[in-house]
C-alpha positions in Angstrom: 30.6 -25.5 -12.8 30.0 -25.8 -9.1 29.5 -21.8 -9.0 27.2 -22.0 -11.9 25.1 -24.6 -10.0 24.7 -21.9 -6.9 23.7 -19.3 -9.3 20.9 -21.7 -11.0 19.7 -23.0 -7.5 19.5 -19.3 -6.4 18.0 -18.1 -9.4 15.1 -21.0 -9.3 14.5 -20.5 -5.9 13.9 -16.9 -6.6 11.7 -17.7 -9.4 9.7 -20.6 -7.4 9.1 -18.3 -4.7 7.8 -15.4 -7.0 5.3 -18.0 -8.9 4.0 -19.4 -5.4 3.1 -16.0 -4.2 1.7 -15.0 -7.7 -2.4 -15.6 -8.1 -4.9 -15.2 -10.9 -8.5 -15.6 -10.8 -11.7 -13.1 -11.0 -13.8 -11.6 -8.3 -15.4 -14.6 -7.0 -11.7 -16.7 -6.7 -11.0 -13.7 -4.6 -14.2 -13.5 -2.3 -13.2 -17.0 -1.4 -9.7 -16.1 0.0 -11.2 -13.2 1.9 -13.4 -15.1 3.7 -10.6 -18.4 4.3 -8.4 -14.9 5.4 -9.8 -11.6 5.7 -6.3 -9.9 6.6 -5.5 -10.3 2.8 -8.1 -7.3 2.2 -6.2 -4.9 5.0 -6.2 -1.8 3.5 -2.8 0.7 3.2 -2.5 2.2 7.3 -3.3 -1.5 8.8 -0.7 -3.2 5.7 2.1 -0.3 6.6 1.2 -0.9 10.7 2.3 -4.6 10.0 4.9 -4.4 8.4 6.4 -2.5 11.0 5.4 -4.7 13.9 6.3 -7.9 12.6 9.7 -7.2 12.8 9.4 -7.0 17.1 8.7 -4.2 19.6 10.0 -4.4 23.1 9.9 -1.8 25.5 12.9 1.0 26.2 13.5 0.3 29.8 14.7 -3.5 28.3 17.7 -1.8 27.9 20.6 -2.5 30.6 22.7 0.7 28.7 22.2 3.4 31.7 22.8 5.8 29.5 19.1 5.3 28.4 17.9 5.0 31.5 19.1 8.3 32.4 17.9 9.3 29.3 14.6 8.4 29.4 13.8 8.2 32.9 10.2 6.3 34.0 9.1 7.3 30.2 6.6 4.4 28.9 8.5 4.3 24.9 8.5 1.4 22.6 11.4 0.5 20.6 10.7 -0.7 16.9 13.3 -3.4 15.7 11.8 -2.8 12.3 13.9 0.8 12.5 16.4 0.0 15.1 19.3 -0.6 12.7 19.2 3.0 10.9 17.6 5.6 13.4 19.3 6.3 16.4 18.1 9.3 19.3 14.1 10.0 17.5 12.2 6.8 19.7 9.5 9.2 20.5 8.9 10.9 17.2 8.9 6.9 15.5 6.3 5.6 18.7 4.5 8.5 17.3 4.3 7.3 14.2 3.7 4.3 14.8 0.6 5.2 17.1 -0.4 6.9 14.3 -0.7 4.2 12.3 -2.1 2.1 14.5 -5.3 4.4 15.3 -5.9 4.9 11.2 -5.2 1.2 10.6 -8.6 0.6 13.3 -10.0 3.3 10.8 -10.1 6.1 14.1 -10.0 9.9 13.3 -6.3 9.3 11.9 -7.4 7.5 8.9 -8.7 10.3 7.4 -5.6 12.1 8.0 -2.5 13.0 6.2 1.1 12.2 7.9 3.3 14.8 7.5 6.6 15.1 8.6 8.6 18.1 9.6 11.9 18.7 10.8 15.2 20.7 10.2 17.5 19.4 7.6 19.4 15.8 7.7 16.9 15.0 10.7 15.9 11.5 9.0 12.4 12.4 7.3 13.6 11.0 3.9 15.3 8.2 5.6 12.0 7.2 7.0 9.6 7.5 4.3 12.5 5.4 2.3 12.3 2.4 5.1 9.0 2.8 4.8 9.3 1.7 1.0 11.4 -0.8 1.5 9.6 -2.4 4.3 5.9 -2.5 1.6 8.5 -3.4 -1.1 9.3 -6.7 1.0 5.6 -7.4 2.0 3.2 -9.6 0.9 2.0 -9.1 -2.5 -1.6 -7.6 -2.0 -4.6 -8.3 -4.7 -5.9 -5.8 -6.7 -8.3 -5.5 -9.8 -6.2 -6.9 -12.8 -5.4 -3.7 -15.8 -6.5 -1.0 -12.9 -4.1 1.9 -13.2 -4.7 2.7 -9.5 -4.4 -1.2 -8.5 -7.3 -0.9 -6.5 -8.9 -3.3 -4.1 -11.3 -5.8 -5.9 -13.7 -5.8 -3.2 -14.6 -2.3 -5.1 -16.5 -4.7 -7.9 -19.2 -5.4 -5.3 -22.3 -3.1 -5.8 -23.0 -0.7 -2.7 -26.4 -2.3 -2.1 -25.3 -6.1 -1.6 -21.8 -4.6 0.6 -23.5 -5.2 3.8 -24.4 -8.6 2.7 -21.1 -9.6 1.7 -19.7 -7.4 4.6 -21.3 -10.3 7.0 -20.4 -13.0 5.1 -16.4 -12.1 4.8 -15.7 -10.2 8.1 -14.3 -7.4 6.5 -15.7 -3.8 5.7 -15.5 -2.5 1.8 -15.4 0.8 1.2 -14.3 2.9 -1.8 -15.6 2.9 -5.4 -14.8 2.1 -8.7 -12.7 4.5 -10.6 -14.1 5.7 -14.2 -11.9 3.0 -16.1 -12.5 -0.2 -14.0 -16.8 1.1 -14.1 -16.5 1.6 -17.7 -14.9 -1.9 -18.3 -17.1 -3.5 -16.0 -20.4 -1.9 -18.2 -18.4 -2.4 -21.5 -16.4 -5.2 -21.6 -18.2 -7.6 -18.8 -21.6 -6.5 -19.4 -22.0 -5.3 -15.6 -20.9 -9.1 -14.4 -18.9 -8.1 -12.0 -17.7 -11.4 -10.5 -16.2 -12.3 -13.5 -14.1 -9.1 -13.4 -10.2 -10.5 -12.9 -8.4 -10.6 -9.8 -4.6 -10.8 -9.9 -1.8 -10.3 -7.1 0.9 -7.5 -7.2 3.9 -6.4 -5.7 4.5 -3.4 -4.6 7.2 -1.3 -6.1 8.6 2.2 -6.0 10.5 1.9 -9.3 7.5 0.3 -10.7 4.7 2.6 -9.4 2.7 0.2 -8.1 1.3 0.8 -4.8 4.1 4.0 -4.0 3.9 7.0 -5.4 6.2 9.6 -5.4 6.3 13.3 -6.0 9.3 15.1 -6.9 10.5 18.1 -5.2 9.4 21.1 -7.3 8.8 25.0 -6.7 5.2 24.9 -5.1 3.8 28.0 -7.2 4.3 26.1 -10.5 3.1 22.5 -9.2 0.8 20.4 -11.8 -1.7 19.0 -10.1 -1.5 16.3 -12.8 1.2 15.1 -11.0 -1.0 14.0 -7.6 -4.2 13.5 -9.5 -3.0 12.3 -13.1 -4.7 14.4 -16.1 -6.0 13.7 -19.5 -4.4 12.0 -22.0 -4.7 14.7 -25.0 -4.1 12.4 -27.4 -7.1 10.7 -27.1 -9.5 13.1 -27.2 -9.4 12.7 -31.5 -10.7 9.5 -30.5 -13.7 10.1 -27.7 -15.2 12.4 -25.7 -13.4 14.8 -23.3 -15.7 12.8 -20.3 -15.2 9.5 -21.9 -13.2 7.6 -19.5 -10.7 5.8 -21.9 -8.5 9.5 -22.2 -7.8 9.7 -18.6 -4.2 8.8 -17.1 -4.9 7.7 -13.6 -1.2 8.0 -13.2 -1.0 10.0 -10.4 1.4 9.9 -6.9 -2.4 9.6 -5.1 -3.6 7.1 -8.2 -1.0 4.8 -8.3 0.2 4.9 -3.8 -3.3 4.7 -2.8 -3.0 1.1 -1.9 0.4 1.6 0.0 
């Protein structure tokens, strides 16, 4: 019995936890936690950069091992305790990285840039990318437009004229659009009232696809592209028009990881 009372206490702590991070509201619920906290509309380089740096960063020459010293000599390198536990002998290539997310996540040249990581065989680059997932998959959950099949960021809803308004009133800069099945909801289902589009939180999840995608290793002469950009669900076409919105699957590595 006593066992069965640590498994219930876990279980509801678990459970209170997960309902006390979990929000749901529409588009103007959400404005008002962006302004009481803009960080909550970060978008994916800034939300990755802080995941890594809340763990801790100290500098290499902290280290009393000589060994190091020797190693490293009067090198200026930052250890990252959010990796320190699995990679061993790359500090430079992970401050790199690091660096690198920190210039995109002030939206510098990097931003519009894709990572890419090269290296010889067993050198760690899976291992990375996997910490990677694991440290979004043990973030925050972020907000994003509630039935959006690329879980985007609500601040999306707000029309491009009134951004700079709202820009000044929440501290935060919006950019991005609407993909075709959010717009055609928003003109279809909410009469273009987009404040009273809903707003709910998510978790980010690899096995789920939300917020990671991930593209299997396949020969690169027969790649779909459907497979980074989604494609059009065939299915549906009995039922509207090949442009109609409703027959596209926005399920994509690119659709669904764009907010992680």
């Amino acid at each position: 019995m006593d066992h069965n009372k640590e498994f219930e206490a876990l279980i509801k702590k678990d459970r209170d936890l997960h309902q006390s991070r979990s929000w749901r509201g529409n588009l103007l619920g959400y404005l008002e936690k962006v302004k009481a906290d803009p960080t909550i509309a970060k978008l994916a380089h800034a939300r990755t950069y802080d995941t890594i740096m809340k763990s801790g960063v100290r500098d290499i020459h902290e280290n009393s091992d000589p060994h190091v010293k020797r190693l490293y000599k009067d090198e200026s390198i930052k250890l990252f305790d959010f990796f320190n536990d699995e990679f061993f002998g790359i500090e430079k290539t992970l401050s790199q990285i690091v660096r690198y997310f920190h210039a995109a996540s002030l939206k510098g040249e990097e931003s519009r840039q894709v990572l890419y990581l090269m290296g010889p065989v067993g050198s760690g680059k899976s291992s990375l990318v996997e910490k990677l997932h694991r440290g979004l998959e043990e973030s925050e959950p972020f907000y994003a437009i509630e039935g959006c099949p690329m879980f985007e960021e609500p601040l999306h809803l707000i029309p491009r004229h009134l951004r700079k308004e709202f820009e000044k009133m929440l501290g935060v800069h919006v950019e991005g659009d609407l993909c075709p099945v959010c717009r055609y909801k928003l003109v279809h289902e909410y009469g273009g009232k987009y404040e009273e589009f809903p707003v709910c939180t998510a978790e980010f999840s690899k096995r789920s696809r939300v917020g990671i995608g991930v593209v299997p290793p396949v020969d690169p002469n027969n790649q779909d592209t459907s497979v980074l950009i989604g494609s059009e669900d065939i299915s549906k076409l009995d039922l509207y028009s090949e442009g109609d919105p409703r027959v596209l699957e926005l399920n994509g590595a690119l659709n669904i990881g764009n907010r992680g």
